[in-house]
PAZAPA-369738 format. One record per residue (C-alpha): residue number from 0; residue in three letters; x, y, z. Coordinates in steps of 0.02 Angstrom, whole numbers. Layout:
N
MARGU  resi  resn       u       v       w
MARGU   NUM   ALA       X       Y       Z
...
END
This chain:
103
MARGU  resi  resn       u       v       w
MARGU     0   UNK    5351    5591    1439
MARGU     1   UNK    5502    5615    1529
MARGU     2   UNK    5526    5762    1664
MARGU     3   UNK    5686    5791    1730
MARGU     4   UNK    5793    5943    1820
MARGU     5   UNK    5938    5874    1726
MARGU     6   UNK    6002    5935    1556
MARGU     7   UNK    6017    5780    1474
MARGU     8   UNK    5935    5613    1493
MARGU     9   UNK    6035    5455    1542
MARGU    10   UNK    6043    5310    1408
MARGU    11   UNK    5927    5450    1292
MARGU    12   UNK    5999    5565    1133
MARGU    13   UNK    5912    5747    1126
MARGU    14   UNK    5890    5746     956
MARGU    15   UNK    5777    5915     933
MARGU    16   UNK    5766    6059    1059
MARGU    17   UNK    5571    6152    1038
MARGU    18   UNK    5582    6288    1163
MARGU    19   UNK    5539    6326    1318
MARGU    20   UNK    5384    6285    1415
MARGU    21   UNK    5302    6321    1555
MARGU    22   UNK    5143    6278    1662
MARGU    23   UNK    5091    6389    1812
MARGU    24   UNK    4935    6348    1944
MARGU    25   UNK    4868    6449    2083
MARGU    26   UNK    4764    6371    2205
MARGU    27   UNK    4677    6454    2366
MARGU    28   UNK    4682    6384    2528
MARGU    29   UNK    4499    6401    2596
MARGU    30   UNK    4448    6487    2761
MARGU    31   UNK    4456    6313    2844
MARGU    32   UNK    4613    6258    2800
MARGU    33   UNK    4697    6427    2840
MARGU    34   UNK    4610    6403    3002
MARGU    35   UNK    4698    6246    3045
MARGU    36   UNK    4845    6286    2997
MARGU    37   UNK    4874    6427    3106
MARGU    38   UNK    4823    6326    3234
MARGU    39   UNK    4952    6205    3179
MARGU    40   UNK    5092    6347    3166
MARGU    41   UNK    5050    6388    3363
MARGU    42   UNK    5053    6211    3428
MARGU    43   UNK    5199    6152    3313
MARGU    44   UNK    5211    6011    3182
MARGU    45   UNK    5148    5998    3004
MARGU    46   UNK    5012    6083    2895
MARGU    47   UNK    4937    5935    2812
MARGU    48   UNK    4818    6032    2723
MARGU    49   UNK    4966    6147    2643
MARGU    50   UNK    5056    6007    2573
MARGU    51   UNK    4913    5916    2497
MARGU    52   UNK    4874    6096    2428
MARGU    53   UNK    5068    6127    2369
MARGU    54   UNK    5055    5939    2289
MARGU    55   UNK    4906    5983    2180
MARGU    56   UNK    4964    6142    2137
MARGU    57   UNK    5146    6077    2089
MARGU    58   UNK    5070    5928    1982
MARGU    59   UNK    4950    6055    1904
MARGU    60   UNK    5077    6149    1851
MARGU    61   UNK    5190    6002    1788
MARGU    62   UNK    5050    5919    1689
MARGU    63   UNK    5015    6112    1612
MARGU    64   UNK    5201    6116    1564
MARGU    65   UNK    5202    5935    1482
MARGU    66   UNK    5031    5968    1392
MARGU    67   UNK    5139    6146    1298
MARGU    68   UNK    5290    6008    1258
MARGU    69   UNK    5182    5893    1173
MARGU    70   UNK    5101    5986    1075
MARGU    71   UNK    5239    6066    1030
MARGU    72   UNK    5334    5885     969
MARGU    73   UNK    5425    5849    1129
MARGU    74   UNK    5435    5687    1213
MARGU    75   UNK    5536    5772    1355
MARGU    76   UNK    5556    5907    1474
MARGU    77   UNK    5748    5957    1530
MARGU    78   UNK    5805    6080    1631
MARGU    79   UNK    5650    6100    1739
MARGU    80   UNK    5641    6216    1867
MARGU    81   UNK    5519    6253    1990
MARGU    82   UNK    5476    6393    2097
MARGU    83   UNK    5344    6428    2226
MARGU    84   UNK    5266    6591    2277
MARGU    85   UNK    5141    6650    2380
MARGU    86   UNK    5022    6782    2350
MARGU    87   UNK    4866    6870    2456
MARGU    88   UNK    4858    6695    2514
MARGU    89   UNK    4851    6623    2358
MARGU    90   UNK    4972    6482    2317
MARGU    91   UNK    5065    6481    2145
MARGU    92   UNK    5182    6367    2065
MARGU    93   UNK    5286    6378    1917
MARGU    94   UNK    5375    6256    1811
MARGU    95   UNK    5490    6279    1684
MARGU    96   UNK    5599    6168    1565
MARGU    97   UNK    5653    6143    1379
MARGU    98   UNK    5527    6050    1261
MARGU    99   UNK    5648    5917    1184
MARGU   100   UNK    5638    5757    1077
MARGU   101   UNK    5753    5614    1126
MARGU   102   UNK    5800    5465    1042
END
């Protein structure tokens, strides 16, 4: 399936819009990691353990999103945004696109 922030698809026809979709994940840091990366946050540099926790969580969500445009029809995802929050230390993403089939 094809994901893309774009509206359209390059060398593709949308030939069908289904809707909107959507996939969200919220993952917890554990004591550890939040540990560390204060530590990290005093001495300066990167939070390993954050990113590898934003990459699942953003892939999560993704994969959640293109699971709704299937089974919806779709073969593609346009217009997909995503947005990040934080909250009591949780981690959530959000992703957000058109379901769309494409010639």
């Amino acid at each position: 399936m094809i994901v893309t922030t774009t509206p359209s698809i390059e060398g593709h026809s949308i030939t069908g819009y289904k809707g909107l979709v959507t996939g969200e994940a919220i993952l917890g840091a554990n004591l550890f990691k939040d540990l560390f990366a204060g530590i990290r946050d005093i001495v300066g540099g990167r939070s390993k353990a954050y990113e590898e926790e934003l990459g699942k969580a953003r892939e999560t969500a993704i994969a959640e999103m293109q699971e709704r445009a299937a089974a919806m029809g779709a073969n593609a995802v346009v217009g997909v945004d995503l947005d990040y929050e934080v909250i009591n230390n949780m981690l959530m993403v959000s992703a957000s696109g058109t379901a769309v089939t494409i010639s």
